[in-house]
ChimeraX commands (.cxc) that place a marker at each C-alpha (Angstrom):
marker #1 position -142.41,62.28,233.92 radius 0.5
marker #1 position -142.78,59.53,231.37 radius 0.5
marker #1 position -144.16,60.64,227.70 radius 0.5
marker #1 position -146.58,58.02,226.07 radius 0.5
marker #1 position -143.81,56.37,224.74 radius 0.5
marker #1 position -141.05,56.51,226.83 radius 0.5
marker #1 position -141.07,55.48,230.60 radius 0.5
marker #1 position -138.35,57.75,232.16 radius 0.5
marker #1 position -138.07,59.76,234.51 radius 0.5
marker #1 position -136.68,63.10,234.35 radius 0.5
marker #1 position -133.12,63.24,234.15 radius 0.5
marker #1 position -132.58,59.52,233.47 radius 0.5
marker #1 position -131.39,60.46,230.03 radius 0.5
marker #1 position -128.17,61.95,229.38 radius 0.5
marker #1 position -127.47,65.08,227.71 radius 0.5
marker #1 position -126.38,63.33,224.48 radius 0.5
marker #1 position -128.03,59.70,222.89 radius 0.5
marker #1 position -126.68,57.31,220.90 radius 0.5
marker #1 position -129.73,56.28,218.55 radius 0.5
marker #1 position -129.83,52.42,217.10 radius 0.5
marker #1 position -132.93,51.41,215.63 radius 0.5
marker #1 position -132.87,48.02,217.05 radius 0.5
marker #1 position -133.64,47.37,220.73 radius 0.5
marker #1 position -131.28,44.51,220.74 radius 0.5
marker #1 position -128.12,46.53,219.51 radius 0.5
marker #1 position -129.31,49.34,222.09 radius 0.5
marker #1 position -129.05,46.88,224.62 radius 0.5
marker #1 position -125.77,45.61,223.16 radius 0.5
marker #1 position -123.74,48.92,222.44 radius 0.5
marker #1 position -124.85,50.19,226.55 radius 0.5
marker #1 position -123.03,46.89,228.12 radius 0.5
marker #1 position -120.41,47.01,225.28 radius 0.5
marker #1 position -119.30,50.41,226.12 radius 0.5
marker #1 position -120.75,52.36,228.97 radius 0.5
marker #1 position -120.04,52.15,232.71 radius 0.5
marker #1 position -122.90,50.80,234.82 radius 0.5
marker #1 position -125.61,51.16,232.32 radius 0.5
marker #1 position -129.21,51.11,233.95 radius 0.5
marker #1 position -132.45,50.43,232.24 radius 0.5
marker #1 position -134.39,53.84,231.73 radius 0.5
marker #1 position -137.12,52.40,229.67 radius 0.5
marker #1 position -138.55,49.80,227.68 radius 0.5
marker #1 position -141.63,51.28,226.68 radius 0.5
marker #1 position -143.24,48.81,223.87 radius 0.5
marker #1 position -139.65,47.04,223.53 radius 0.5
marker #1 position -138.14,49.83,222.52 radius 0.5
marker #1 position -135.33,50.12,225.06 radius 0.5
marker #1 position -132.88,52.65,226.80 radius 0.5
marker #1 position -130.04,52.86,228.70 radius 0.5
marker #1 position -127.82,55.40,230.76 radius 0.5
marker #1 position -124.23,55.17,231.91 radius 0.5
marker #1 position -120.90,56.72,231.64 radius 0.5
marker #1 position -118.47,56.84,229.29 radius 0.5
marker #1 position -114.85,57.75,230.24 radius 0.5
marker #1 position -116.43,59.44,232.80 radius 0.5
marker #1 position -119.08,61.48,231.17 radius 0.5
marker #1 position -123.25,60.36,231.53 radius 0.5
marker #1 position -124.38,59.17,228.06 radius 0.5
marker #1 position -127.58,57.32,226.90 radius 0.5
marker #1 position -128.37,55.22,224.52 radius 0.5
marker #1 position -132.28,54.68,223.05 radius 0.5
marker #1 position -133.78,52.32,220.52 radius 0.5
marker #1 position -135.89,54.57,217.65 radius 0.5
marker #1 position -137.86,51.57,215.97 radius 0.5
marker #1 position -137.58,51.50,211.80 radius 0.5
marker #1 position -138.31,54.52,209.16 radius 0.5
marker #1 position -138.50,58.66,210.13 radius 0.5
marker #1 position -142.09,58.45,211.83 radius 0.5
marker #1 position -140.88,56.06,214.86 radius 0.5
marker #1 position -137.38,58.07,215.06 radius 0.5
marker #1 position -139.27,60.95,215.09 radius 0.5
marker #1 position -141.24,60.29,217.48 radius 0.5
marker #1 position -138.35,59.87,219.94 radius 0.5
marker #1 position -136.19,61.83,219.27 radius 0.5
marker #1 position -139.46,64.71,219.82 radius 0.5
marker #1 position -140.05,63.45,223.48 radius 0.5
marker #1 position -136.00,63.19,224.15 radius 0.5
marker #1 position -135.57,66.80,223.26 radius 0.5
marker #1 position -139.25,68.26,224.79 radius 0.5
marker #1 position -139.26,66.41,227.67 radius 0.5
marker #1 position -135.47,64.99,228.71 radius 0.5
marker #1 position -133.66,68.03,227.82 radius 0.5
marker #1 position -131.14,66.18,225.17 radius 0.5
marker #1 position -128.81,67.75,223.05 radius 0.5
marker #1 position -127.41,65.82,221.40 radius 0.5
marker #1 position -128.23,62.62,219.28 radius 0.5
marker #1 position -126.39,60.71,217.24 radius 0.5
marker #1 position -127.87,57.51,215.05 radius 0.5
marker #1 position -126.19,54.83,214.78 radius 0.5
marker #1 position -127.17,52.36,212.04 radius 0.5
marker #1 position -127.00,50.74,208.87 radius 0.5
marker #1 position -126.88,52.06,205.50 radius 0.5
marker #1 position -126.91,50.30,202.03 radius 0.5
marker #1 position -124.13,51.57,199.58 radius 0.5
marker #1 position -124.48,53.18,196.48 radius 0.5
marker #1 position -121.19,53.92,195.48 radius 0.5
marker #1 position -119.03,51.56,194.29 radius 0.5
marker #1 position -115.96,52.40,196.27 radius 0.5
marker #1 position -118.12,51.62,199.56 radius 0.5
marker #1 position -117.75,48.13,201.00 radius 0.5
marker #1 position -120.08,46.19,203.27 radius 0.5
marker #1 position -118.49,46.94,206.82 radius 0.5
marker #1 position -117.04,50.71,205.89 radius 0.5
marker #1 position -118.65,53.76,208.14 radius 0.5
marker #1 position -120.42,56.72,206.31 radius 0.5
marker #1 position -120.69,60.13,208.08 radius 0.5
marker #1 position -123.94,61.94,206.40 radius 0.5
marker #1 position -122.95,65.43,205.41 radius 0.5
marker #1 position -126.65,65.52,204.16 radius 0.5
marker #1 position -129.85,63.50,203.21 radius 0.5
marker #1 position -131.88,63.61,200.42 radius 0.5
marker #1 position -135.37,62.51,201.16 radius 0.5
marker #1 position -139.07,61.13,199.18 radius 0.5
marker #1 position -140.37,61.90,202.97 radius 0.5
marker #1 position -142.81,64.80,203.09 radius 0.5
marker #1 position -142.12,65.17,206.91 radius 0.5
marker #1 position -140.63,68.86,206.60 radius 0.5
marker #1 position -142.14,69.65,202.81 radius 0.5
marker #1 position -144.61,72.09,204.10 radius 0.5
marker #1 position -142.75,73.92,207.12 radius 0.5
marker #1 position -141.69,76.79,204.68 radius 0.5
marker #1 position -144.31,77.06,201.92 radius 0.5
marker #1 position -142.85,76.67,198.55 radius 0.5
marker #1 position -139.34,76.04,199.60 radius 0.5
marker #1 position -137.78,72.08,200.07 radius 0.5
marker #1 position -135.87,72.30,202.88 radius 0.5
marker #1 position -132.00,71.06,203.14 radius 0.5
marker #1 position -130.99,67.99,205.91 radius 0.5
marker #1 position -128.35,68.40,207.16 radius 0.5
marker #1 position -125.90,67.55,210.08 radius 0.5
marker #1 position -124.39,69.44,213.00 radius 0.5
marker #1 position -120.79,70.62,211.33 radius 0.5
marker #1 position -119.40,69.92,215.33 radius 0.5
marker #1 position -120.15,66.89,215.49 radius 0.5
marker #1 position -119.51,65.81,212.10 radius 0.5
marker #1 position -116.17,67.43,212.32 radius 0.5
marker #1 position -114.97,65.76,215.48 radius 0.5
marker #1 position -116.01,62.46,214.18 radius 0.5
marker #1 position -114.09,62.59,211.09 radius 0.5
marker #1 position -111.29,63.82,213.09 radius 0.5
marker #1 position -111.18,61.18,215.19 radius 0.5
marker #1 position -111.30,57.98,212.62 radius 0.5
marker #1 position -108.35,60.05,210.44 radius 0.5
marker #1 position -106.15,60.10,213.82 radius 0.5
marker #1 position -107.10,56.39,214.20 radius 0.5
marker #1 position -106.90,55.22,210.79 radius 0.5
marker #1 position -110.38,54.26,210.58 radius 0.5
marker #1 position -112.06,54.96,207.13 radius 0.5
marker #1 position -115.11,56.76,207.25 radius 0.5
marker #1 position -116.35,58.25,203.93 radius 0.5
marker #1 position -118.43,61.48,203.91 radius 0.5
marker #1 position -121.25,62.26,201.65 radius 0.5
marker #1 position -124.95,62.61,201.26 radius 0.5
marker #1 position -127.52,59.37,201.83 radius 0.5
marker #1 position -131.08,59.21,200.44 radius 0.5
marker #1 position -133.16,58.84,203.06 radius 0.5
marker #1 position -136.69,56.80,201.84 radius 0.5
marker #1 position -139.93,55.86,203.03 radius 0.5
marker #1 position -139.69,52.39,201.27 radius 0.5
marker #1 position -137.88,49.80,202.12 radius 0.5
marker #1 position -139.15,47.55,199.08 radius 0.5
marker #1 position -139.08,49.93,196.01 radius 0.5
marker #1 position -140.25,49.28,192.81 radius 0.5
marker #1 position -138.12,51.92,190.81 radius 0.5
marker #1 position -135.08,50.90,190.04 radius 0.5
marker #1 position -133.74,53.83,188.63 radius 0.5
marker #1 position -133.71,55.80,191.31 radius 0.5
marker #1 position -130.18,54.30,193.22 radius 0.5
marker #1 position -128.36,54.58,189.74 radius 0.5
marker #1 position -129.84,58.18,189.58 radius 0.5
marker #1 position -128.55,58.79,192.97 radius 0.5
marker #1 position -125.25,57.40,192.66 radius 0.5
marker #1 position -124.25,59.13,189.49 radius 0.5
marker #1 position -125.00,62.64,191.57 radius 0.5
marker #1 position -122.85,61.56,194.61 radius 0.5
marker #1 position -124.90,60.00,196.97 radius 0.5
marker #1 position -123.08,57.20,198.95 radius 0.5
marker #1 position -126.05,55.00,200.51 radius 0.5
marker #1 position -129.44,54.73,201.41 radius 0.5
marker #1 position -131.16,54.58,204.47 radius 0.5
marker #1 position -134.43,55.42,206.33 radius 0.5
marker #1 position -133.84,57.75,209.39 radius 0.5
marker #1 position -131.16,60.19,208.40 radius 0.5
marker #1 position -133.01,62.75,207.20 radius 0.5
marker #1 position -135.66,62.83,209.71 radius 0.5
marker #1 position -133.47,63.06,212.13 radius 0.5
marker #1 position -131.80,66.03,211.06 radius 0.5
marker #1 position -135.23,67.70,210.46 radius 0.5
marker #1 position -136.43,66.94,213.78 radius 0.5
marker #1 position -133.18,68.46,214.94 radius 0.5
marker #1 position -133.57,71.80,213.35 radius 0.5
marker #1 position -137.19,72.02,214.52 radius 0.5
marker #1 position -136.16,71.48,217.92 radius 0.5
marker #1 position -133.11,72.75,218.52 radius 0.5
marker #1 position -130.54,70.39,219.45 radius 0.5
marker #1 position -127.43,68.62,217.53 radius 0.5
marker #1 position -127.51,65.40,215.29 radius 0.5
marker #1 position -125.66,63.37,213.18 radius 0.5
marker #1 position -125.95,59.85,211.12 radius 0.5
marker #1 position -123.25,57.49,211.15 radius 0.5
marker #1 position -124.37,54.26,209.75 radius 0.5
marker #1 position -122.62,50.76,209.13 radius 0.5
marker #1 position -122.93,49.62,205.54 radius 0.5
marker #1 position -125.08,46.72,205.72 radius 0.5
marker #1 position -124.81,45.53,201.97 radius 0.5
marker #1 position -124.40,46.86,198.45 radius 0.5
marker #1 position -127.01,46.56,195.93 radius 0.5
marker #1 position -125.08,44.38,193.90 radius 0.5
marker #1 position -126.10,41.47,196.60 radius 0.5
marker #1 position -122.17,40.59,197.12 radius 0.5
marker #1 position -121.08,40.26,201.18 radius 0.5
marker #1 position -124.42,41.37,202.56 radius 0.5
marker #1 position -124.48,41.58,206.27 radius 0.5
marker #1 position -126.40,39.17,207.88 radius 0.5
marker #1 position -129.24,39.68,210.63 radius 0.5
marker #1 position -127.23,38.92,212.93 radius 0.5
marker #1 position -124.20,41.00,211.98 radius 0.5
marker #1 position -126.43,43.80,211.54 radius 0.5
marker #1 position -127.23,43.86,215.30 radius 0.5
marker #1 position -123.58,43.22,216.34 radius 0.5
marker #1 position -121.25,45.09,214.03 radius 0.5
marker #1 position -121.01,48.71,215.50 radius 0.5
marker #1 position -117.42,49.58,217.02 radius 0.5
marker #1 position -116.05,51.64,214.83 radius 0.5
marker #1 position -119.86,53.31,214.24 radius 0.5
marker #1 position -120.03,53.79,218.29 radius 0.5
marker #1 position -116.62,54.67,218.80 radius 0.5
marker #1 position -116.89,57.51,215.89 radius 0.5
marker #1 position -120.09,59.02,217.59 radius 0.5
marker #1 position -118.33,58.74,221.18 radius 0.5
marker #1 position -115.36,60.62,220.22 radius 0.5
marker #1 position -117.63,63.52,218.25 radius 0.5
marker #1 position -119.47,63.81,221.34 radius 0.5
marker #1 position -116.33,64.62,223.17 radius 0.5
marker link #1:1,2 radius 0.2
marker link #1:2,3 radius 0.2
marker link #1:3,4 radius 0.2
marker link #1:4,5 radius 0.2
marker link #1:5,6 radius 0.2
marker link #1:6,7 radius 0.2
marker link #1:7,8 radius 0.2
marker link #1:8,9 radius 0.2
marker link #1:9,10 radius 0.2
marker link #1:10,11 radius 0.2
marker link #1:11,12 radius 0.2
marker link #1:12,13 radius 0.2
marker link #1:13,14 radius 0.2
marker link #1:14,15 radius 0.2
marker link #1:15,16 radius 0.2
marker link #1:16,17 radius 0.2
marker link #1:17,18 radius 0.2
marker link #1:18,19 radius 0.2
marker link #1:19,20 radius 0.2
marker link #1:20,21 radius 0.2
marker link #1:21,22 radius 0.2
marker link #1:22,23 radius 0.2
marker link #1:23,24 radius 0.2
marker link #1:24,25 radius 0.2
marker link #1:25,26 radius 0.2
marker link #1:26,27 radius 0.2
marker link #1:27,28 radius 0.2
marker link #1:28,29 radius 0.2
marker link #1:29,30 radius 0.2
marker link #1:30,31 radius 0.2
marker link #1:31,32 radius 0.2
marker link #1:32,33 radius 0.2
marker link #1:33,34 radius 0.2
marker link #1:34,35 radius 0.2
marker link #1:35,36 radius 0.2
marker link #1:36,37 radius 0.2
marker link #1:37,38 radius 0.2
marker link #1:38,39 radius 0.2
marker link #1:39,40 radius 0.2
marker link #1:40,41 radius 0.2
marker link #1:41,42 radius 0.2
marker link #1:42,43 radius 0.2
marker link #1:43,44 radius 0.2
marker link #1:44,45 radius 0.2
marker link #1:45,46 radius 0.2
marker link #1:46,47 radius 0.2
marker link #1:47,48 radius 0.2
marker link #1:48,49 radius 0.2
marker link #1:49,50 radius 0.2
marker link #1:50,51 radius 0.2
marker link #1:51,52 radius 0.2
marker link #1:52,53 radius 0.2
marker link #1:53,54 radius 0.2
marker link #1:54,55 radius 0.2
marker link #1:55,56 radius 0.2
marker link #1:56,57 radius 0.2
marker link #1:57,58 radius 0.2
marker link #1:58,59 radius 0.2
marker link #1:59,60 radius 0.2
marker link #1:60,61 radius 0.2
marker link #1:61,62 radius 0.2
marker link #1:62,63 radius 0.2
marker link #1:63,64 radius 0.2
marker link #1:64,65 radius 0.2
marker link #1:65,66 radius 0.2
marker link #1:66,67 radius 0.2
marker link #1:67,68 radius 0.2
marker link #1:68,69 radius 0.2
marker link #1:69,70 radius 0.2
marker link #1:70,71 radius 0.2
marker link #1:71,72 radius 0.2
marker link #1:72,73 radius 0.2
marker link #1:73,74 radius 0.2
marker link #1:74,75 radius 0.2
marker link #1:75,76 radius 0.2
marker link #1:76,77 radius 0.2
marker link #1:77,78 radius 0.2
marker link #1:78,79 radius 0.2
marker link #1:79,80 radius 0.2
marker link #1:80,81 radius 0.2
marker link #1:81,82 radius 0.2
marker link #1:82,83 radius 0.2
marker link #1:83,84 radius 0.2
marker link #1:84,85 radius 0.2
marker link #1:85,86 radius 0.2
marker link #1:86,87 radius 0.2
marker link #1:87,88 radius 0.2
marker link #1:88,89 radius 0.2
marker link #1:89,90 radius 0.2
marker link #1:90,91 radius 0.2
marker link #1:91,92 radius 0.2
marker link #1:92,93 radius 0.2
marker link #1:93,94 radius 0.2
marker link #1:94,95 radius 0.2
marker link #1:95,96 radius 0.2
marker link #1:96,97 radius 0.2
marker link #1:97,98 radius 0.2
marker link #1:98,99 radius 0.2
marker link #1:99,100 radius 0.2
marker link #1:100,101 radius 0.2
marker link #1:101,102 radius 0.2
marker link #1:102,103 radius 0.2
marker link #1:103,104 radius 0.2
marker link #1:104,105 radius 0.2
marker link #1:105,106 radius 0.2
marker link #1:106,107 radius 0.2
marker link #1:107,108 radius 0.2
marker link #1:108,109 radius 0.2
marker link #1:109,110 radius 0.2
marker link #1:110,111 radius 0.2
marker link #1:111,112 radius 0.2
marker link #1:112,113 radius 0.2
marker link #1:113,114 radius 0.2
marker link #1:114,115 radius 0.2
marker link #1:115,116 radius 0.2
marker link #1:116,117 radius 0.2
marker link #1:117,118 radius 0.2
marker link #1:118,119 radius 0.2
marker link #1:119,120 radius 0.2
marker link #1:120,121 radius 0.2
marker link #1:121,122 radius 0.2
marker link #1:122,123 radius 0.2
marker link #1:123,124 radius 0.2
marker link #1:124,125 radius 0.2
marker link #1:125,126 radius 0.2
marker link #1:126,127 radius 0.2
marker link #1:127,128 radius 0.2
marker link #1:128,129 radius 0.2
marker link #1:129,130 radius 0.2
marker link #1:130,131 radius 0.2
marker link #1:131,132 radius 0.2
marker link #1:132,133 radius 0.2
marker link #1:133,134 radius 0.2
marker link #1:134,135 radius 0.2
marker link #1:135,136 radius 0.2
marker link #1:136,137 radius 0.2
marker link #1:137,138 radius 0.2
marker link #1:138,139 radius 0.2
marker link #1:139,140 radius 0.2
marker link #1:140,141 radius 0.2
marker link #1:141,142 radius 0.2
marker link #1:142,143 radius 0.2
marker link #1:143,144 radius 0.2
marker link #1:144,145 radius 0.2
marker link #1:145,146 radius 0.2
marker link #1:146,147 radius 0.2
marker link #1:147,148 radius 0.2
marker link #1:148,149 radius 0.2
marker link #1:149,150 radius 0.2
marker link #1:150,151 radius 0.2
marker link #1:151,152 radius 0.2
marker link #1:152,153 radius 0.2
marker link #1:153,154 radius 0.2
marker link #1:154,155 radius 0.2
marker link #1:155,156 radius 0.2
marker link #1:156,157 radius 0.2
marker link #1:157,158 radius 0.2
marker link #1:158,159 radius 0.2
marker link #1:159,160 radius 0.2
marker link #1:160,161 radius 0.2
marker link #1:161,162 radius 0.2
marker link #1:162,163 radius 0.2
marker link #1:163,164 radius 0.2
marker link #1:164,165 radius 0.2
marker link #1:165,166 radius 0.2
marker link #1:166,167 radius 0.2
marker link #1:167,168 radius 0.2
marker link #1:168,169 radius 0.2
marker link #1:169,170 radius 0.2
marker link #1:170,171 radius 0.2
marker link #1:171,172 radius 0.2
marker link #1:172,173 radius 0.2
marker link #1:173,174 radius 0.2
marker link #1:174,175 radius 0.2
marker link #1:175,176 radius 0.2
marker link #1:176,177 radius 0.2
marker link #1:177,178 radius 0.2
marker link #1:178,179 radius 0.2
marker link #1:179,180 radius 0.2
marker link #1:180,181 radius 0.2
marker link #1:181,182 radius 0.2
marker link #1:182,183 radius 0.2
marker link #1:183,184 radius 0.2
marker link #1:184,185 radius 0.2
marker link #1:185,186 radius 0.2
marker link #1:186,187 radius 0.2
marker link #1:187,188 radius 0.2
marker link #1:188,189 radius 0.2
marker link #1:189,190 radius 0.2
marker link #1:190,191 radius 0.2
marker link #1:191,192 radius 0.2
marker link #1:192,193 radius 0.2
marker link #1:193,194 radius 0.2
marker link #1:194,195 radius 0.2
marker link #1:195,196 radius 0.2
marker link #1:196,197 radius 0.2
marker link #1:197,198 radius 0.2
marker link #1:198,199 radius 0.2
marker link #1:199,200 radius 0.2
marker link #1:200,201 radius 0.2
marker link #1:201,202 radius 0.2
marker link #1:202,203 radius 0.2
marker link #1:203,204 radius 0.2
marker link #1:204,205 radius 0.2
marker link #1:205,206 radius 0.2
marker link #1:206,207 radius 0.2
marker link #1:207,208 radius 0.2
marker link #1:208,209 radius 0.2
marker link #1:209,210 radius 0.2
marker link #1:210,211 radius 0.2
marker link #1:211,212 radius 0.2
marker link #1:212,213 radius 0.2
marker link #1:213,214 radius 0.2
marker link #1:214,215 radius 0.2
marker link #1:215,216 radius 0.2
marker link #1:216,217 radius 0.2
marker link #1:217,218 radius 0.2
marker link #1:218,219 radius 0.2
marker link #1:219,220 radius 0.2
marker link #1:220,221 radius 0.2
marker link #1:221,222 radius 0.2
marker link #1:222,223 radius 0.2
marker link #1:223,224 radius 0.2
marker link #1:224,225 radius 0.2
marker link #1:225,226 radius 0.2
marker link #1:226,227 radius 0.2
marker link #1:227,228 radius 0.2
marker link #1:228,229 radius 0.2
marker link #1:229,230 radius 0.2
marker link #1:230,231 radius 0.2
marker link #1:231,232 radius 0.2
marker link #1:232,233 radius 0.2
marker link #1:233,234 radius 0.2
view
């Protein structure tokens, strides 16, 4: 039955979700890739799709901005729809300097300012990371298509507009290749629940300013992104 903020049925969702944050590119990456894809809800805006993909039933769901509204969803899709699987797929700013706007990040982990899992073990921060399978097969896949996709840790934040701007140099100097604001919640949510996940995000723009995606780009640049996390769900 539907959840108080998603209006499916059970068994409208596929086992494994692709996870935009924007309705629009949810909407987009269903009748871009998948077979017949149906409405399943549009609960608030936030929409959701099911079809197939080279045969096999896959979903796709909107999770709004920042780790409370993703984890939210992603909750209800694992209580109440039986998911396994979910994979993000959004955009990322780059820290590193060999990271261009338009290149694909895999997270192999996300640092975090979010206090979402902080107290779960008592005196212990906990590590975010993603599901090695699905990871694995994804990287696979863009080496045997010579698609670049660099893998590294993101900083996952609860502010958008921050005022300190010494954390990203901070950051960069120990490795981490972007920033975004779901990646680590996600993977959280996923070890408190018990199914797989994985972040691939787009790079949107680079804090130098240089070639920053616009609006409108943002919503409609994902191939590579979807095609990476519909191979590693293979």
């Amino acid at each position: 039955m539907p959840t108080p903020h998603i209006g499916a049925e059970k068994g409208d969702f596929a086992a494994d979700v692709l996870m935009p944050g924007d309705p629009r590119r949810a909407k987009r990456i269903a009748e871009a890739f998948f077979d017949e894809p149906r409405l399943v809800t549009e609960v608030r805006g936030i929409l959701g799709y099911t079809g197939t993909f080279e045969g096999r039933p896959v979903s796709v769901l909107a999770s709004g901005m920042g780790i409370p509204s993703l984890a939210i969803y992603a909750t209800e899709l694992a209580r109440h729809y039986e998911v396994k699987r979910i994979i993000r797929v959004g955009t990322i700013g780059a820290l590193a300097r060999h990271i261009d706007v338009g290149d694909v990040i895999a997270a192999s982990s996300a640092h975090t300012n979010s206090a979402l899992a902080a107290n779960w073990v008592p005196g212990v921060s906990m590590s975010h990371a993603p599901s090695f399978g699905l990871l694995r097969r994804a990287v696979e896949y863009g080496e045997s298509t010579g698609r670049t996709v660099h893998v590294g840790p993101l900083y996952t934040t609860d502010e958008f507009y921050k005022t300190d701007r010494s954390i990203a140099p901070a950051l960069a100097e120990y490795g981490t290749l972007g920033v975004d604001m779901e990646a680590a919640g996600l993977y959280a949510v996923a070890q408190k629940e018990g199914f797989e996940s994985l972040m691939l995000g787009t790079v949107s723009d680079k804090k130098e300013g240089s070639g920053d995606m616009t609006a409108e780009e943002r919503e409609t640049t994902f191939t590579d992104m979807v095609s990476l996390a519909l191979a590693a769900f293979a």
